[in-house]
C-alpha positions, 0 to 999 in steps of 0.5 A: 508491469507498467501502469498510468495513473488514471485517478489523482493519489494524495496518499497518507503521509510518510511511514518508516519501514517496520520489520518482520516481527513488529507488533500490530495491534489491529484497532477496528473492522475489516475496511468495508472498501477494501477487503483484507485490510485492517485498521491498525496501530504499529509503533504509536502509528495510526495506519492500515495492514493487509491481512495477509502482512500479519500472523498471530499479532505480528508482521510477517514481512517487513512493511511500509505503508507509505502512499505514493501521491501521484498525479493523473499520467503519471507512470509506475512500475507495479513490483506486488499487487495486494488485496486491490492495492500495488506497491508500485515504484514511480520515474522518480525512483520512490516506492509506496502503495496506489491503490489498483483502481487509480491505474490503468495497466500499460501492457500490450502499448 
């Protein structure tokens, strides 16, 4: 599915790609903006995990919780939509998270 960004994206920074099985420690409350989703630490890194990502303290699929930063127009091309989230490739090829209000779908133009 394509998707024009409707709403500037600044993202968090860059994070390497952990593995499945990588340790999670959950440091918080479920986020109150965006449910299913958990403050965390994942090797010494400060970030968030979809629930859905983790099982019994561990990944359960590789992740990667780098935001794409991401200006108003433009296009993405949505690859999963996770609990109000996309992980999204942009035209220049790099892949990372938007999250869905930020986007406007392109179907049916």
């Amino acid at each position: 599915m394509k998707v024009k960004v409707i709403q500037t994206h600044d993202g968090e920074g860059q994070f390497p790609t952990f593995d499945e099985g990588t340790k999670v420690k959950i440091t918080g409350d479920e986020c109150v903006e965006f449910s299913h989703w958990f403050p965390c630490e994942i090797e010494g890194h400060q970030t968030y995990v979809p629930e859905s990502f983790i099982s019994e303290g561990l990944l359960v699929r590789e992740y990667n919780p780098t935001e794409l930063v991401q200006s108003v127009g433009d296009l993405l091309v949505v690859n999963e939509i996770v609990n109000a989230w996309l992980i999204a490739t942009n035209e220049s090829g790099q892949m990372g998270w938007i999250p869905a209000e930020a986007v406007e779908s392109l179907w049916g133009r």
